[in-house]
Backbone as ProteinMPNN parsed JSONL, in Angstrom:
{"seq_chain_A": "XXXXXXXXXXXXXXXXXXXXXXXXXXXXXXXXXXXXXXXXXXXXXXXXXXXXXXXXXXXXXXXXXXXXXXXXXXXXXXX", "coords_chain_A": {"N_chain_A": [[49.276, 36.313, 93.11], [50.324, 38.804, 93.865], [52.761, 39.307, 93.993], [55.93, 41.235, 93.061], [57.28, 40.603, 89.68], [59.065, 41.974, 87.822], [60.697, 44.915, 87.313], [60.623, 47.976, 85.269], [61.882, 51.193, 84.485], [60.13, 53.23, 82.337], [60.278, 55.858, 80.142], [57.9, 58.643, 80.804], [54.841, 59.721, 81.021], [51.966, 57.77, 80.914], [49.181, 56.85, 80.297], [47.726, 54.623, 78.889], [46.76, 50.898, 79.259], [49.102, 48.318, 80.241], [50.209, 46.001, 77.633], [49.399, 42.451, 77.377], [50.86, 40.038, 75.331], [51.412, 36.891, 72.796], [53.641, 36.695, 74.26], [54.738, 39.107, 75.169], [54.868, 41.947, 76.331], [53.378, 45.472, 75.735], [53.957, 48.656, 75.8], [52.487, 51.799, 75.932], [53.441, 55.703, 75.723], [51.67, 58.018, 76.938], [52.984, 60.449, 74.714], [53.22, 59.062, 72.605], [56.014, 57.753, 72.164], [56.256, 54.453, 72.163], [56.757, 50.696, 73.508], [58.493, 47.535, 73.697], [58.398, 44.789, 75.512], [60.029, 41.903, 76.991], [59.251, 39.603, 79.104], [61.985, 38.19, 81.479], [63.768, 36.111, 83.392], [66.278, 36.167, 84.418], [67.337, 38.26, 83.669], [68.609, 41.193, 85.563], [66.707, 43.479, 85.861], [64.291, 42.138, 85.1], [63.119, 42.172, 82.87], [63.391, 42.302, 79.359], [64.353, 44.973, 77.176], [62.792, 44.789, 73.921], [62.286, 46.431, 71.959], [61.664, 49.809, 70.86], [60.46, 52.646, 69.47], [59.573, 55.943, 68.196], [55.982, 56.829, 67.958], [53.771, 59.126, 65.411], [52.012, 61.91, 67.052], [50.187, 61.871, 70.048], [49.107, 59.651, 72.524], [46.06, 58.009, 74.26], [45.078, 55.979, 74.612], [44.617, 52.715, 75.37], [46.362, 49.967, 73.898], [45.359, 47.548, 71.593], [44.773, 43.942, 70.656], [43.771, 41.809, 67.835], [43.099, 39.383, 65.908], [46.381, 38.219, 65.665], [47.437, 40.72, 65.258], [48.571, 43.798, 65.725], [46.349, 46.834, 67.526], [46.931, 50.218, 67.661], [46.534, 53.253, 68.467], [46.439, 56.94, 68.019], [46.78, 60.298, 68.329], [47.375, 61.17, 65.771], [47.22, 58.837, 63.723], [46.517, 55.658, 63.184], [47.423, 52.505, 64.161]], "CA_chain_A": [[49.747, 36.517, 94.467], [50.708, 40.309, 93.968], [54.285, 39.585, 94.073], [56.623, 41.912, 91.599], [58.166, 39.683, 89.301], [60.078, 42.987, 87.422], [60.68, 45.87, 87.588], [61.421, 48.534, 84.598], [61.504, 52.237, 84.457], [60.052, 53.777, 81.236], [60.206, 57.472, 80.242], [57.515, 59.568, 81.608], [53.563, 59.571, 81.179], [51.538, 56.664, 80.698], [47.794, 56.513, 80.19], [47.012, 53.68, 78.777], [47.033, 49.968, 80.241], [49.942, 47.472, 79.054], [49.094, 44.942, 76.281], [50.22, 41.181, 76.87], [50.583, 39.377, 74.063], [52.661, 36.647, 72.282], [54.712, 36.283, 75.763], [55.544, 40.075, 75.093], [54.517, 43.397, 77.858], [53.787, 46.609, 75.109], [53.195, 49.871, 76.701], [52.309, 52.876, 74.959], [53.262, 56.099, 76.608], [51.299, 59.391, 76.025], [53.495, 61.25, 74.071], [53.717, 58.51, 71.435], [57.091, 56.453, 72.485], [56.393, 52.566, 71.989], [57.75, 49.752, 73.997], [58.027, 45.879, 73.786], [59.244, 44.155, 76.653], [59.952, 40.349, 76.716], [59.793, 39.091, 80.685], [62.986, 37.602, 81.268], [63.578, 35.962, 84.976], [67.7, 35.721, 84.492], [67.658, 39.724, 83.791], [68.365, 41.708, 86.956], [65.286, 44.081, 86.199], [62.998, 40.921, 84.596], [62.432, 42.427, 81.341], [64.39, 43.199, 78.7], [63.259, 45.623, 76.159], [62.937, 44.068, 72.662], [62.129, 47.194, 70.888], [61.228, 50.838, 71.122], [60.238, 53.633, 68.947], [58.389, 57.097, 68.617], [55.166, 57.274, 66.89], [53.551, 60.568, 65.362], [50.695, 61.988, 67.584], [50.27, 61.453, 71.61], [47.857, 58.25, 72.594], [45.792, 58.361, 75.401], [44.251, 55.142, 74.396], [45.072, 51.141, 75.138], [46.609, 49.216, 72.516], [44.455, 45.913, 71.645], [45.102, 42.656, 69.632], [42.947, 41.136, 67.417], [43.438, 38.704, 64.853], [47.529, 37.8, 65.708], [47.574, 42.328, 64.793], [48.515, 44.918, 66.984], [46.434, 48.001, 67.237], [47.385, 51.222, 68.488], [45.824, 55.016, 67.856], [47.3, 58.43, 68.561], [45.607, 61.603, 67.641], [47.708, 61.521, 63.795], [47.196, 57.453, 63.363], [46.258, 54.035, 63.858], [48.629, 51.826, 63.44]], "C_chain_A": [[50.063, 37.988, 94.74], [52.073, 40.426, 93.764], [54.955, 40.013, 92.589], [57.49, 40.7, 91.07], [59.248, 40.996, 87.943], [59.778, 44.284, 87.346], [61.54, 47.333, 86.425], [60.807, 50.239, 84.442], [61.373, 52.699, 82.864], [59.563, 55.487, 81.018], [59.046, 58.068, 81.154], [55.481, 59.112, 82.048], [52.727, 58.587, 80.584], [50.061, 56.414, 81.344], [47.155, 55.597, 80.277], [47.339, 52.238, 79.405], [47.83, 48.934, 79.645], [49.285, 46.747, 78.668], [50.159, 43.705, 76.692], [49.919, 40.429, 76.272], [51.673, 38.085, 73.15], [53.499, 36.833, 73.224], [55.855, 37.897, 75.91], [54.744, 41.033, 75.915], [54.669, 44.431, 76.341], [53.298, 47.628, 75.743], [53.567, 51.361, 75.748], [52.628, 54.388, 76.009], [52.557, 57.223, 76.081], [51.829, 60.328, 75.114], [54.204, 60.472, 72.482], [55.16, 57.775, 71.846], [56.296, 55.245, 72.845], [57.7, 51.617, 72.51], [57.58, 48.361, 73.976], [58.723, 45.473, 74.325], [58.853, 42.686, 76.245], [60.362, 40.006, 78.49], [61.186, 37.99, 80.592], [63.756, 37.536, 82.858], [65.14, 35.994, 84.651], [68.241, 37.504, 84.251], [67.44, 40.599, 84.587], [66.843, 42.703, 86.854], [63.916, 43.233, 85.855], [62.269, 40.976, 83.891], [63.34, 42.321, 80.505], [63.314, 44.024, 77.411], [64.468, 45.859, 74.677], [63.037, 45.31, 71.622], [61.829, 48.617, 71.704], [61.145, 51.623, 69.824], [59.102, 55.0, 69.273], [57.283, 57.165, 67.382], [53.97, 58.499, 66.817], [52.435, 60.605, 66.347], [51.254, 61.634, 69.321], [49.19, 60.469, 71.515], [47.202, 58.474, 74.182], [44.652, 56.74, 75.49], [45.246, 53.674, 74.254], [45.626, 50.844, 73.965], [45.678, 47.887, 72.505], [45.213, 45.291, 70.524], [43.821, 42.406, 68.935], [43.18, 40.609, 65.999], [45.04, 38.64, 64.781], [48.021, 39.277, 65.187], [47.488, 42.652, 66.397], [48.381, 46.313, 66.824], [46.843, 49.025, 68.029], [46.698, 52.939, 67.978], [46.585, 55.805, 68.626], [46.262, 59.284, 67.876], [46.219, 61.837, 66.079], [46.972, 60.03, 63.261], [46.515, 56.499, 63.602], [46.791, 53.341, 63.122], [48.418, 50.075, 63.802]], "O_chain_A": [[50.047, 38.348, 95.917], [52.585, 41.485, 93.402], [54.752, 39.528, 91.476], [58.211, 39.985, 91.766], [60.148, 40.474, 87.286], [58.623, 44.708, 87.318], [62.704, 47.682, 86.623], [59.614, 50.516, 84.317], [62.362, 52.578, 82.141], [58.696, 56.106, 81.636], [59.267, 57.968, 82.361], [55.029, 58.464, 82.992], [52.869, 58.634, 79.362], [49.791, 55.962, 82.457], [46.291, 55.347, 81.117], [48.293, 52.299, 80.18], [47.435, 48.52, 78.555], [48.106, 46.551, 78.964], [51.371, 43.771, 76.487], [48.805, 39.917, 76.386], [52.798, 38.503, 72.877], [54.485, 37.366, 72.714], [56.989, 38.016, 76.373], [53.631, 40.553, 76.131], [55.739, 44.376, 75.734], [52.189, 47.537, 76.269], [54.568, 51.749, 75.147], [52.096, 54.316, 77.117], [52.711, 57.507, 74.893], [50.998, 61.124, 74.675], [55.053, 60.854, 71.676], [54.888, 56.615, 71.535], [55.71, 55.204, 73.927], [58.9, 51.628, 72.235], [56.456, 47.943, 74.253], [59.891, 45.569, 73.949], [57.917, 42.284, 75.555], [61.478, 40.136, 78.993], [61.301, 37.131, 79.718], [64.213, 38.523, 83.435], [65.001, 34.771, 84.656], [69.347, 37.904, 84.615], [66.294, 41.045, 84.648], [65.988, 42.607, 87.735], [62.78, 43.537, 86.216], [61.182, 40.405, 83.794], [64.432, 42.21, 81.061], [62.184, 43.819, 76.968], [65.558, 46.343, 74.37], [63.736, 45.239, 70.611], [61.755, 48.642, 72.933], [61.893, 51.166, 68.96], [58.218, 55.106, 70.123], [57.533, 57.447, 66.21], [53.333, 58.838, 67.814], [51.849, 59.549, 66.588], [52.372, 61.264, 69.682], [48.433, 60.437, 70.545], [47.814, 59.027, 75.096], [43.718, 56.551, 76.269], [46.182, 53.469, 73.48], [45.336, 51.519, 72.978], [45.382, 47.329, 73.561], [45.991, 45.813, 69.725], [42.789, 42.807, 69.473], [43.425, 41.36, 65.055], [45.36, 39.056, 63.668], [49.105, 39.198, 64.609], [46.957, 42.282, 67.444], [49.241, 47.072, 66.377], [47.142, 48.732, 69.186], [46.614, 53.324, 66.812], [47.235, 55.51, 69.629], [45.294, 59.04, 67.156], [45.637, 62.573, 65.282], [46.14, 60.145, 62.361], [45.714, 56.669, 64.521], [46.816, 53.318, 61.892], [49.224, 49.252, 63.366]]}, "name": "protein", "num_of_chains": 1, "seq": "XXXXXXXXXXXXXXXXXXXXXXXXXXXXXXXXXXXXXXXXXXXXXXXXXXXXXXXXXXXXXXXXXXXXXXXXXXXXXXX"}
């Protein structure tokens, strides 16, 4: 239908396109910070966020699934 069902602000630049997976939202942002959101309709913004970290390198590239794995690349890694 188009309608926002949440709404969350995450740091800054953001390339690639979120990953849903396992009932979880991950979004990679260019400069390497990692996020895993869990939609959550009873939390005023309608996420909450499950996790975060920074990993080495900037990404300018999707994350994908395959095989119950989650990949991810940066210009140091693939993780």
């Amino acid at each position: 239908s188009g309608k926002v069902l949440a709404k969350q602000k995450l740091g800054t630049v953001q390339r690639s396109a979120p990953l849903y997976a396992d009932g979880k939202i991950y979004v990679m942002e260019a400069n390497g910070r990692w996020w895993i959101l869990k939609p959550n309709p009873k939390s005023p913004k309608g996420v909450d966020v499950v996790h975060k970290l920074k990993l080495t390198g900037e990404s300018q590239a999707s994350p994908i699934v395959s095989h119950g794995r989650i990949y991810i690349s940066t210009t140091d890694a693939m993780y």
